[in-house]
C-alpha positions, 0 to 999 in steps of 0.5 A: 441522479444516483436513482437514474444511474442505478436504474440505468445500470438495472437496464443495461442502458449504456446511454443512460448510465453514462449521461447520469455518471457524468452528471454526478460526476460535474455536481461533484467537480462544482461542490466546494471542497470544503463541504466533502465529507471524509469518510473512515472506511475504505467501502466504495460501491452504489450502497455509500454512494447515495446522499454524500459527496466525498474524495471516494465518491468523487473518484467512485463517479470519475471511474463510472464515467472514464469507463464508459468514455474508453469503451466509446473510444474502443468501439471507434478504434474497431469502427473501420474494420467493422469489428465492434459487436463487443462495443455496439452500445457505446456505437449507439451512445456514441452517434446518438450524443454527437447527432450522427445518423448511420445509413445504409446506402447500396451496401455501403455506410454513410453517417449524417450529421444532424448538425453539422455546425456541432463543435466536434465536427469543426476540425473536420474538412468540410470540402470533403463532407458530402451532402445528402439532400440537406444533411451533410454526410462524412465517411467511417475515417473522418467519423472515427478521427473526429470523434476520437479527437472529440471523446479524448479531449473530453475525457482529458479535460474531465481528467484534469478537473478531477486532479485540480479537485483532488489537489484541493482536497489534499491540502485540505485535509493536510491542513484540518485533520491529523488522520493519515488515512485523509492524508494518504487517500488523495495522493493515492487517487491523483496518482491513479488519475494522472498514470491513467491520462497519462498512459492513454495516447490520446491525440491531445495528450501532448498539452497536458503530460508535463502538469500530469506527469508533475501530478504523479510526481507530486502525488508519489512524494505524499504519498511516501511521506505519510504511509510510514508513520514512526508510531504504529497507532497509525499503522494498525488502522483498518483502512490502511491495511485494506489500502495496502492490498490494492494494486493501485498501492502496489503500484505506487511503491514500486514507482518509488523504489524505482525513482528513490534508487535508480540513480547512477554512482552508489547508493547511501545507507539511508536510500537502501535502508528506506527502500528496504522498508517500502518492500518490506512492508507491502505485498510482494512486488514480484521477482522483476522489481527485485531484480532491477533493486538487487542491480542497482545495489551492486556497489553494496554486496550484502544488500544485493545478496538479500534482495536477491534472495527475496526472489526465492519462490516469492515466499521466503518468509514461509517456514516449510518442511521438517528440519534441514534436508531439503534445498527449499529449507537451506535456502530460507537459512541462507536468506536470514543470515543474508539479512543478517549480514546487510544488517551488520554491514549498515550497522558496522558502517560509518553512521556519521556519514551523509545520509546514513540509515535512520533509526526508524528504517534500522529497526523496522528492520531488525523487527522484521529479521526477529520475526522471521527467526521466530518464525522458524519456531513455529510459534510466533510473538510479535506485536500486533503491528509487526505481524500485519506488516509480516502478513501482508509481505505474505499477501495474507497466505499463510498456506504454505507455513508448516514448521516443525518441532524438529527444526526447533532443537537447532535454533540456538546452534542455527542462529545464536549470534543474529539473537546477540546481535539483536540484543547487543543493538538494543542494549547499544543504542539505550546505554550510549544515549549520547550517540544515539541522540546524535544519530537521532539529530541527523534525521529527524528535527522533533529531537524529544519526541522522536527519541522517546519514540526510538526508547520504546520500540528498543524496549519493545524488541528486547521483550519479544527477544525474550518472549521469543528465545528466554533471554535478555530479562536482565538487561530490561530489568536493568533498563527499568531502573534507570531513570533516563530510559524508563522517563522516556517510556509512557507511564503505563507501559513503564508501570505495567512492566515493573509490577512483573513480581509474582507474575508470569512474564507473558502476562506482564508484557502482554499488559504493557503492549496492550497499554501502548495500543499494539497488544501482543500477537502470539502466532501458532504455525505448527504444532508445538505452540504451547497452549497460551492463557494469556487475556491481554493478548491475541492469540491465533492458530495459524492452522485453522485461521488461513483465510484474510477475512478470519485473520483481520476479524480476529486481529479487528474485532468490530466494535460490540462483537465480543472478541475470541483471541483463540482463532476461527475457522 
């Protein structure tokens, strides 16, 4: 079948592709969902649609088919006005599936019907069906009516399989595999299919909006409740990220931002915060969305500001120009210290109130703003995780980077308190463990594993503090030595840190992150990157390394390819 479908494809031939497309396509829908098999990559085009039946190819099929079923409905919406050059072989296909013969009679158009008897034909009046010799004939509107009715039903009906199998597939998966990935993919396409159905007008769209509408509703909750995994292993997967780059996953996010906050009264610390983290962590959503998120933070000032400083030329997160003299520079100041702001108004509230901000939302958060101050430096050190989740805020561009050493002199002056303020958090929320652990309870039901997962990425931060802007080695030297906070630590990250004597300290954490699979990322913006000998590290010049392609194959070396962590052109 898939050899017919190629061939047909080779051969522009519409009727061919589509009968072969829809035959795939029932095979799949007959397959039991236990015999799919889950693929690892996110590649779907006809070299991997041979020989297996998967989610991918399943919607692989669907979309090859849908396709061809909507230019059919197009080349009838044109039918009456004569129109449809641009859809003359979805004509063809079209009566030669519903047995319709045109014919042409004294200037005029009459479509015979071969069978009149046919199901498609059955809503049709037959008083007004003529008869040419013992043929019945209709006219252009009955043709268009009837067959629209016929080719949305059928495409609503395929529509509605798909997502009972996709359904299927979902709880499949959640039940037999660990992968985030299997579980993120389902939702992700009953999403596309049912926004897809639902947004089609089709006549008989009015039978199925409520369980489709129920379907992206669903979707959308699954969705959100596996693409923002605590630990990072799951964040640097390679499908993910090319997920991530997608419309469709853009898509989702801004539905559920949409649905997450636009609720009447003021918002909790705990909904901004999560929504906070959804744009954040994807590609830009556009000034639209951030608009209509800054109005309905108005009952929180700080927010509001920052989010509205996000709209700033779509590219605040880009350090651009020599120091402080132009309006573009005093603005991207302004939206860190807005950040800073929002991040001290939810850390100075009320955290004992109802859903309060959680501990892994706060500190994506403080992730991100010491990333953006490091930013400013020109040279940038992060871990791996953070610095995908930075580039994809960027859309991947980095062409707009360009920090100077000018800039650098007045960092401290500039933004001196937001590193106390970093620093102070970290060493909060480890010493009074007592609250923390309370903060913990009041989101999170795996109390244990949770709060050592909250330990290691507090201690995380306070390494890249210091990598960053020389400070605060004491305190993780301190840190190490208590038992309450290096038991929570996985044994080679702890281990790797204390064997620090003699060491260049790069190198030391270097190590440690590279033991917790998150190694770390030293970014070159500008010109005054010192020249970074560090082998446990992955190293880019930013100068050089602008293109998406280069960038993921140094941060995801293909297995067997020796890695070079000194960037490539």
């Amino acid at each position: 079948m898939n050899q017919q479908l190629n061939a047909s494809k080779r051969h522009q031939s519409v009727n061919g592709a589509t009968l072969s497309a829809r035959k795939i396509l029932d095979f799949h829908l007959h397959t039991n969902s236990s015999e799919y098999v889950w693929e690892d990559e996110l590649v779907l085009d006809e070299t991997n649609c041979n020989k297996r039946v998967s989610v991918q190819t399943l919607i692989y099929f669907w979309n090859c088919w849908k396709d061809k079923i909507v230019n059919v409905l197009k080349y009838l919406e044109c039918l009456k006005s004569q129109d449809f050059n641009d859809y003359r072989s979805y004509g063809d296909f079209c009566l030669n599936y519903l047995g319709v013969w045109r014919q042409y009679n004294n200037g005029n158009i009459i479509y015979l019907l071969l069978n009149s008897d046919a199901e498609w034909v059955r809503d049709l009046d037959n008083r007004h069906a003529l008869r040419s010799g013992k043929l019945a004939s209709i006219n252009v509107h009955q043709l268009v009516s009837a067959g629209r009715n016929y080719w949305s039903s059928e495409l609503l009906s395929i529509g509605m399989k798909v997502l009972d199998n996709l359904e299927a597939l979902h709880k499949q998966s959640s039940k037999n595999s660990p992968s985030v990935w299997c579980h993120v993919l389902c939702p992700a396409y009953i999403y596309e299919v049912a926004k897809f159905l639902l947004s089609s007008n089709y006549p008989s769209l009015q039978y199925h909006a409520k369980v489709l509408q129920k379907f992206v509703d669903e979707s959308m909750e699954h969705f959100v409740d596996s693409i923002f995994p605590l630990e990072w292993q799951e964040s640097l997967n390679k499908n993910m990220i090319s997920l991530k780059g997608t419309e469709l996953y853009r898509n989702i996010i801004r539905e559920v931002v949409y649905k997450h906050i636009g609720l009447k009264g003021n918002l909790s610390y705990g909904q901004i915060g999560s929504a906070m983290v959804m744009i954040l962590r994807n590609g830009k959503l556009g000034n639209d969305v951030y608009g209509r998120v800054a109005k309905w933070f108005d009952g929180n000032t700080p927010w509001k500001e920052f989010v509205e400083s996000l709209s700033f030329n779509m590219g605040l997160e880009s350090c651009r120009g020599s120091a402080l003299h132009n309006h573009d520079d005093m603005k991207e100041v302004s939206h860190v210290w807005k950040f800073y702001r929002a991040l001290c108004d939810t850390y100075e509230a009320n955290w004992r109130r109802a859903d309060y901000i959680t501990p892994d939302c706060f500190l994506y958060l403080i992730e991100r703003l010491l990333i953006l101050l490091s930013s400013f430096k020109g040279c940038i050190f992060t871990t791996k995780s953070s610095f995908v989740d930075w580039l994809i805020y960027q859309e991947w561009s980095t062409n707009s980077i360009n920090p100077t050493c000018s800039l650098f002199a007045d960092l401290h002056q500039l933004f001196g308190v937001v590193h106390e303020f970093i620093f102070n958090i970290v060493r909060q929320f480890l010493y009074n463990e007592k609250e923390t652990m309370e903060w913990i309870k009041k989101s999170c039901t795996e109390i244990k594993d949770y709060h050592s997962l909250v330990v290691l990425r507090l201690v995380v931060i306070l390494c890249l503090l210091h990598l960053n802007f020389g400070k605060s080695l004491n305190l993780l030297v301190d840190l190490l030595g208590r038992n309450n906070i290096s038991g929570k630590l996985p044994r080679e990250f702890y281990d790797a840190l204390r064997r620090r004597q003699k060491r260049d300290i790069q190198n030391v954490i270097a190590e440690a992150f590279e033991k917790i699979g998150n190694p770390l990322v030293v970014a070159n913006l500008g010109e005054i990157c010192p020249e970074i000998a560090c082998p446990d590290a992955i190293v880019l010049d930013m100068k050089d390394t602008r293109r998406k392609k280069d960038i993921l194959g140094i941060l995801f070396p293909e297995i067997g390819v020796p890695q070079d962590h000194a960037g490539a052109s």
